[in-house]
VEXDOGU-851940 format. One record per residue (C-alpha): residue number from 1; x, y, z. Coordinates in steps of 0.1 Angstrom, whole numbers. Layout:
BEGIN
   gutor      c1      c2      c3
     NUM       X       Y       Z
...
//
This chain:
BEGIN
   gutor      c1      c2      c3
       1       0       0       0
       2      29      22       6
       3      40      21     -28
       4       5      32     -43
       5       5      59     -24
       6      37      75     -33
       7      20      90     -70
       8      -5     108     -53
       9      10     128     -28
      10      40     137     -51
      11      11     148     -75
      12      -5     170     -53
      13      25     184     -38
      14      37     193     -72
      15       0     209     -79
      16       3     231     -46
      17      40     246     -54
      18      26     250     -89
      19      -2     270     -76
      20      15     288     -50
      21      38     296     -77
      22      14     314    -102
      23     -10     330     -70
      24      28     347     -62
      25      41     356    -100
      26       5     371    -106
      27       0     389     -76
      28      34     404     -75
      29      29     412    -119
      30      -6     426    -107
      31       4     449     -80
      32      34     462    -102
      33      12     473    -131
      34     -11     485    -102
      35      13     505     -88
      36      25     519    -122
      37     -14     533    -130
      38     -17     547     -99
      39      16     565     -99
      40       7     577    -131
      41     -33     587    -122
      42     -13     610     -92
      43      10     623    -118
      44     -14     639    -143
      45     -36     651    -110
      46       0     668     -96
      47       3     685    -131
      48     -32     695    -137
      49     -32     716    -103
      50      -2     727    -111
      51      -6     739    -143
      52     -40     756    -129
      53     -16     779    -107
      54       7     784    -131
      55     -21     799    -154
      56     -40     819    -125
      57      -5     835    -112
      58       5     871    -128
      59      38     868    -134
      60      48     901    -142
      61      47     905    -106
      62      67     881     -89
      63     103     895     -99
      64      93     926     -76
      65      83     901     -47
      66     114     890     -55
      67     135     920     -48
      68     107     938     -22
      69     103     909      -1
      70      70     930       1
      71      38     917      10
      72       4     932      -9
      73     -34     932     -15
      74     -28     910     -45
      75       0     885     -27
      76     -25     878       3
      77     -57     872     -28
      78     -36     850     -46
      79     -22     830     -11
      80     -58     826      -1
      81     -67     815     -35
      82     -38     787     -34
      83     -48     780       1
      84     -86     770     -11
      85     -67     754     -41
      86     -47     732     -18
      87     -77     721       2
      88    -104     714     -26
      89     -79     691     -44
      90     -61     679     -13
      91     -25     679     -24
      92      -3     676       6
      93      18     708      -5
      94      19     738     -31
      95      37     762     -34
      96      58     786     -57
      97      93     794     -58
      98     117     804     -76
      99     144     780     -88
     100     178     793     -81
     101     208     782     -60
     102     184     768     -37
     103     147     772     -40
     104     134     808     -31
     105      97     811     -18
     106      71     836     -30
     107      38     818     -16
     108      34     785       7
     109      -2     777      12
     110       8     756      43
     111      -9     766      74
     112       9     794      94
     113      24     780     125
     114      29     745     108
     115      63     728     107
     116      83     735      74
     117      61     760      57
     118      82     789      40
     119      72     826      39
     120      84     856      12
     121     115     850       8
     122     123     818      27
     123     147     795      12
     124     153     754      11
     125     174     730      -1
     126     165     709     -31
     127     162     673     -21
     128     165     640     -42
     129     167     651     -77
     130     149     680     -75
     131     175     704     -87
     132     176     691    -120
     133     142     681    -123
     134     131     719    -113
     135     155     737    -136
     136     147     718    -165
     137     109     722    -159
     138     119     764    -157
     139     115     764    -191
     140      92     776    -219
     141      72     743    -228
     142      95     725    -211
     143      90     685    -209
     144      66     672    -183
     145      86     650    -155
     146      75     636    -123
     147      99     638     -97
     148      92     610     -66
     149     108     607     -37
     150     106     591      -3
     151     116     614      29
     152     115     611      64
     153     105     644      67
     154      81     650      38
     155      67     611      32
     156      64     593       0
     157      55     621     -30
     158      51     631     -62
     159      57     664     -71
     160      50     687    -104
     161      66     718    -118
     162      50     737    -140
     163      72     774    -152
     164      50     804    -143
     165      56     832    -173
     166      53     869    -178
     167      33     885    -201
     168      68     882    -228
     169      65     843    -218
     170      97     839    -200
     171      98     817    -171
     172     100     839    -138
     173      88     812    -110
     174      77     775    -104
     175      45     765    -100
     176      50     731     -74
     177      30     706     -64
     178      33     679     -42
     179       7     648     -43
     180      12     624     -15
     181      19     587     -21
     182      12     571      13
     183     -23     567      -3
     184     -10     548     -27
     185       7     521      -7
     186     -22     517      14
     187     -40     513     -18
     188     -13     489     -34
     189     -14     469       1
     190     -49     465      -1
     191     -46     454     -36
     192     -22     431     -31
     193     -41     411      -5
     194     -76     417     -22
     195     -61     401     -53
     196     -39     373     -36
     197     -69     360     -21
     198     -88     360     -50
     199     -64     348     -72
     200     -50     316     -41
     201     -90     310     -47
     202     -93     306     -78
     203     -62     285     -83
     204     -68     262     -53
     205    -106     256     -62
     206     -88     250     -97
     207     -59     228     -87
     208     -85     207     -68
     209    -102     201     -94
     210     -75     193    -117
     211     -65     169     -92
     212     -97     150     -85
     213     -98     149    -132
     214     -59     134    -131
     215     -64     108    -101
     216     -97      93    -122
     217     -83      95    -153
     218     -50      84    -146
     219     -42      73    -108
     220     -73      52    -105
     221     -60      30    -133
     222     -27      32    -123
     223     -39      17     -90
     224     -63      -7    -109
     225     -32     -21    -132
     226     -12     -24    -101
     227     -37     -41     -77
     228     -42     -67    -110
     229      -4     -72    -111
     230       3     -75     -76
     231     -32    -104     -75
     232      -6    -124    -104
     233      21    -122     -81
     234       3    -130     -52
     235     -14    -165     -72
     236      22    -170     -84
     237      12    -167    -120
     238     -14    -191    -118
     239     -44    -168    -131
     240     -24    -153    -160
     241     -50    -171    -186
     242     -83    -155    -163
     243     -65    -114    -163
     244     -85     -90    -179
     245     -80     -58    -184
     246    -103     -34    -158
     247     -92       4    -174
     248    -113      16    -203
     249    -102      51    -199
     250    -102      50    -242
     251     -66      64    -243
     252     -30      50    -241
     253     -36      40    -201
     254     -65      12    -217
     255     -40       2    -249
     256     -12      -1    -218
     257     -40     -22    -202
     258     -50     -42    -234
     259     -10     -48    -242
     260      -5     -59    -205
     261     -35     -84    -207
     262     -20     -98    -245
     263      16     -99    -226
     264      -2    -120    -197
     265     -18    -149    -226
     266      18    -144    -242
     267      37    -150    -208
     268      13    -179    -205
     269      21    -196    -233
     270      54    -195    -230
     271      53    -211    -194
     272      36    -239    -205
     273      58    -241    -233
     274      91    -234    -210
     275      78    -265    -187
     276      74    -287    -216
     277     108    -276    -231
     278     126    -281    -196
     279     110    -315    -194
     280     122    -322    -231
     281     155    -310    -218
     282     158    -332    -185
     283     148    -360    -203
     284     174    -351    -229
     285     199    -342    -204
     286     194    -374    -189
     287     199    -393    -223
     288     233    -372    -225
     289     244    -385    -197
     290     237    -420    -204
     291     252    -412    -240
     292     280    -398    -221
     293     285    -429    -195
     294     277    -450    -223
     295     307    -435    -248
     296     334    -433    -222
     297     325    -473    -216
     298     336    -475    -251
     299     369    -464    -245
     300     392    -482    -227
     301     399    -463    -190
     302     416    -496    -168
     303     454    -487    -162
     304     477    -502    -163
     305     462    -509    -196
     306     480    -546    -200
     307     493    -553    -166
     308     509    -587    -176
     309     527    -572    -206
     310     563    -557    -193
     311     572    -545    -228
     312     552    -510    -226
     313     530    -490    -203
     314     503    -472    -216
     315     479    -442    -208
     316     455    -428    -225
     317     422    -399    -220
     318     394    -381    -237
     319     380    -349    -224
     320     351    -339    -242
     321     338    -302    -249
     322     302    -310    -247
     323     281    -341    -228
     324     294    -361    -253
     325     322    -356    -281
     326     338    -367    -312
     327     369    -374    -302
     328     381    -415    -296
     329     409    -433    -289
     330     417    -467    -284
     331     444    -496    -281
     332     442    -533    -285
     333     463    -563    -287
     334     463    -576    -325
     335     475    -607    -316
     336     502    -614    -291
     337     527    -598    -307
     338     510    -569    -321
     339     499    -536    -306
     340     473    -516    -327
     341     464    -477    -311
     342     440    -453    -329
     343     440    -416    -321
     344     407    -404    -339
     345     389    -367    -342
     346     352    -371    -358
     347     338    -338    -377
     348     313    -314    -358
     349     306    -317    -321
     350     272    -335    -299
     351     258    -364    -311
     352     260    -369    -345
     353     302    -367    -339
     354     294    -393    -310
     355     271    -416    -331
     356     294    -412    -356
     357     328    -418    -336
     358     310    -453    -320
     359     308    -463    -355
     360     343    -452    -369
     361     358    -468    -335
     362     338    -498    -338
     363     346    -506    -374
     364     383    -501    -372
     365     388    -522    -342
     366     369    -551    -356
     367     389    -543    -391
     368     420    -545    -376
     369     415    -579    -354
     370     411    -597    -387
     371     446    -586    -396
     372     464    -563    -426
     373     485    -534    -427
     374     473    -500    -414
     375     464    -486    -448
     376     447    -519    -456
     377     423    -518    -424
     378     416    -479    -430
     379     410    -484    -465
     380     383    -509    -460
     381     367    -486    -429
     382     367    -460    -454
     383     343    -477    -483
     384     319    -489    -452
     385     319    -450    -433
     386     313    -436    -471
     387     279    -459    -476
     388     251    -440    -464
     389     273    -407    -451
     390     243    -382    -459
     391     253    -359    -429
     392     291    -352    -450
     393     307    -364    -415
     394     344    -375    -415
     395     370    -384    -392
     396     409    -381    -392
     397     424    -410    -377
     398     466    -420    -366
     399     469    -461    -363
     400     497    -475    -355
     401     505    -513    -353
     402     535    -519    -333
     403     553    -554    -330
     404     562    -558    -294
     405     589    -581    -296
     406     612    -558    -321
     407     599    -520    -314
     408     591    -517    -352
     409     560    -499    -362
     410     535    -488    -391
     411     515    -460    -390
     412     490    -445    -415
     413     480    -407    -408
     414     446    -400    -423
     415     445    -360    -420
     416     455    -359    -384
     417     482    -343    -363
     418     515    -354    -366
     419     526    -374    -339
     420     554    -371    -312
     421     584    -395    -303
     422     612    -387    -276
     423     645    -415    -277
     424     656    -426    -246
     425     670    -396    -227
     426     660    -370    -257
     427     638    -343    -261
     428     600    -344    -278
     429     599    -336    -312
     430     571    -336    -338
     431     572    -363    -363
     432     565    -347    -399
     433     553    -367    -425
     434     524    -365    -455
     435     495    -375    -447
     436     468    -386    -466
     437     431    -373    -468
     438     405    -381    -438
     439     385    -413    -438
     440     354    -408    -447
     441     355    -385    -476
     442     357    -401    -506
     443     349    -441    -510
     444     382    -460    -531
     445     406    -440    -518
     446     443    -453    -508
     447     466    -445    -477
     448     500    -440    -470
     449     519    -460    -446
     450     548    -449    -423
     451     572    -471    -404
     452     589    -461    -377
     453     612    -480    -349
     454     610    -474    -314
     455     639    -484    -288
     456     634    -499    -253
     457     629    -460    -234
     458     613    -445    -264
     459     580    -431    -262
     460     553    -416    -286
     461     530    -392    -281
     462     496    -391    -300
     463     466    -362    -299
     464     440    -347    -314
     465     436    -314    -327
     466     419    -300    -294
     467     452    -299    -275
     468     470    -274    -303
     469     440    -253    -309
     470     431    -250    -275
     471     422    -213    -271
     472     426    -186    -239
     473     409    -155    -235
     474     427    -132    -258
     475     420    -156    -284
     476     454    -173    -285
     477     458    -208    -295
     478     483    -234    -268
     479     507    -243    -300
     480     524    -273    -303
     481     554    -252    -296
     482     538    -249    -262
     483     523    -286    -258
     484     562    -298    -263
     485     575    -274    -238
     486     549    -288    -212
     487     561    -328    -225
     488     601    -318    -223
     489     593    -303    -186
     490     587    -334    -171
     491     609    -358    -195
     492     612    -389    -172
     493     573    -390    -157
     494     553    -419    -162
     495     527    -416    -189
     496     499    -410    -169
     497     515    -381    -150
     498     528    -369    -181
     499     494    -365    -201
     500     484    -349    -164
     501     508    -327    -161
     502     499    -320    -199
     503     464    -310    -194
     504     469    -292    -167
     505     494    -270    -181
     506     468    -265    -211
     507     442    -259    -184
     508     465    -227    -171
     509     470    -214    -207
     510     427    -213    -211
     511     422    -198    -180
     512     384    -183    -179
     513     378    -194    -216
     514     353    -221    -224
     515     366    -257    -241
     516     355    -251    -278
     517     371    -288    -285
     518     376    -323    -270
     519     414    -326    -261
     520     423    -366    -267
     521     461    -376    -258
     522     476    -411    -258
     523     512    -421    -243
     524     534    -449    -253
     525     561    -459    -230
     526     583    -488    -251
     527     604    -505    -224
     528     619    -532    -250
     529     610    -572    -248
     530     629    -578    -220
     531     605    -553    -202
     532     628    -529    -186
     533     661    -502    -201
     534     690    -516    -207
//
């Protein structure tokens, strides 16, 4: 439940901040523009009374007030007329002076007795930017300019100059007034919270509505897809043919529904088909490894391979890349002078190479126990492999029949590695020779023969192509530059150590890699017909 809930309070947390957001940015735009109008309404009020006193003054008289300081009948008319002025539009101050230095007074309609009101002749400093806003308004239709200012001693105003001009039109005075603003914040204040509680209304009662529209049109079927999921989870998968899809909101939430109901008959289908496939596969994998017991029967595994026989000692394994594998080997008594040993690699890898190998082993051992030369008995396994060979398989195969009693040998290499021989106290060395082509491939077809002599403390060294072209991870193939180093480091171990020591060595060189190929070796240790080295 915790995890359904965590869309919908983000939601409406992100619909609050949004709405807070715009109730602020309009407000704040509102009481800006606000301001501006009003500031503007006091501006052309400040000009229009001041441009009334401009007209009503004469200003032919003024310079003489100037110079007199001397009050008359006409001064005290006009200062009553300003004072009636000042209170019927209920500007804060007005008053006429001439700009100079600092501002000379003619009239002040401020109350007598009040704080700061000037008399004939008085004079103040200019504050803010009034000195430059004055002089450039004493002018002859000189350009309208508000000047406001805030002052501790005056307040928030905005004050108009208007030029007052004789009867040749030169400027001689200033007619001032000052509008206060204090009005105006209060009125801005009010505005403000008049129109942020409008405006917080309007966007609440419509964020609330917005977020009752989203959570049925698209949190309610979010819940209902997740309340269906969390039911398959909860029957582990066991009603995936009975889902249905609930949300028929007829947009891309109700195709999401419809494509998770087809994914549920989908997912169902392939379970059933995954359980009979595993089953398949158990009961194949169970088959392998009977095919796998069943082929490593085959070849012979009991050491010391002829325990009564002192003349040699033999060893001999097959590692195979998959559950079962192509490679064979395999060493028999001809008769009891005769040694035959077959070091085979069938084509392709699994089964068929397997089926394949069982056949190729069988026929060449049962070849060879009716007697003939090496080239003879793979010659006639040849013509029998090539009858019926629709799958194109071959196999390359090194027999050797070796007389025991004399150390002389014949092998016949069809298409398979060359072999290895080390004399008594020597070194391993490859044994090059042509071959002839793999059995299998063509029906009629003849084989060479080599013959070879092997001393008492000899030995030969047969393998399959899986030991060379073993591969590590950097792609790198073991060599049989490598697989004689690893033979020559451990000259005088027995065979089975040797081909141990062997694999392991080729097991370093793979490392993490996989096997790509089986890895077959046979070792022949001749000890001569008396047994033991002379």
């Amino acid at each position: 439940m915790k995890n359904r809930l965590r869309l919908q309070p983000r939601l409406l947390l992100g619909l609050i901040t949004m709405s807070m957001l715009l109730v602020l940015t309009l407000t704040t735009l509102g009481s800006l523009l606000y301001r501006l109008k009003m500031e503007e309404k006091y501006s052309k009020n400040a000009f229009e009374v001041a441009t009334v006193v401009a007209q009503l003054l004469d200003g032919d008289r003024i310079p003489a007030y100037r110079e007199t300081l001397q009050k008359d009948q006409y001064y005290e008319n006009v200062h009553k007329k300003l004072q009636m002025i000042r209170q019927t539009t209920g500007v804060k101050y007005l008053y006429v002076v001439i700009p100079e230095d600092v501002q000379f007074y003619i009239w002040d309609t401020g109350a007598e007795g009040d704080e700061g009101v000037c008399d004939l002749g008085d004079t103040d400093e200019y504050y803010g930017d009034g000195d430059k806003v004055m002089h450039a308004a004493f002018a002859p239709d000189a350009e309208r300019t508000i000047l406001i200012t805030k002052d501790s001693a005056y307040g928030y105003l905005a004050s108009a100059y208007v030029a007052v001009l004789d009867s040749a039109g030169t400027p001689v005075a200033l007619a001032s007034v000052d509008v206060s603003m204090d009005a105006i914040l209060r009125e801005i204040r009010q505005f403000y919270i008049l129109f942020l509680l409008v405006s917080l209304g309007i966007v609440v009662v419509s964020a609330l509505f917005y977020y009752f529209y989203i959570r049925r049109i698209l949190i309610k079927p979010i819940h209902m897809l997740d309340e269906d999921t969390q039911h398959l989870v909860s029957q582990n998968m066991k009603t995936l043919g009975t889902f249905r899809n609930r949300v028929r909101t007829g947009d891309e939430l109700q195709w999401l529904g419809e494509s998770f109901e087809h994914m549920t008959r989908e997912l169902e289908a392939y379970i059933k088909n995954l359980a009979a496939v595993t089953a398949e596969k158990e009961r194949i994998g169970a088959e392998l490894h009977v095919a796998t017991q069943i082929q490593a029967d085959m070849l012979p595994r009991i050491f010391p391979a002829f325990p009564d026989r002192r003349e040699i000692d033999l060893y001999a394994f097959m590692e195979p890349a998959k559950e079962v594998g192509g490679d064979f080997y395999d060493y028999f008594l001809v008769d009891d002078d005769h040694l035959a040993m077959v070091m085979a690699d069938v084509s392709g890898k699994g089964v068929p190479a397997a089926l394949f190998m069982v056949i190729a082993k069988t026929l060449i051992k049962n070849r060879a126990q009716m007697g003939g030369r090496p080239a003879e008995i793979l010659h006639d396994v040849n013509n029998q492999l090539c009858e019926g060979n629709d799958s194109n398989l071959f196999v390359t195969v090194w027999l050797g029949i070796l007389e025991l009693s004399t150390g002389k040998g014949v092998a016949a290499n069809a298409g398979h590695e060359h072999p290895v021989l080390r004399r008594k106290n020597g070194k391993y060395e490859l044994v090059v020779y042509r071959h002839s082509l793999a059995v299998a491939i063509m029906a009629g077809m003849r084989f060479g023969e080599h013959e070879f002599q092997l001393y008492p403390g000899d030995r030969l060294f047969v393998y399959t192509d899986g030991v060379p072209e073993a591969t590590n991870e950097k792609d790198e193939f073991y060599g049989t530059d490598r697989m004689l180093a690893a033979l020559n480091a451990w000259p005088d171990a027995g065979p089975k150590n040797m081909l141990e020591n062997t694999r392991n060595d080729i097991r370093q060189f793979i490392g993490q890699a996989p096997q790509f190929d089986d890895i077959t070796m046979l070792m022949l240790d001749y000890k001569g017909p008396q047994g033991g080295v002379s």
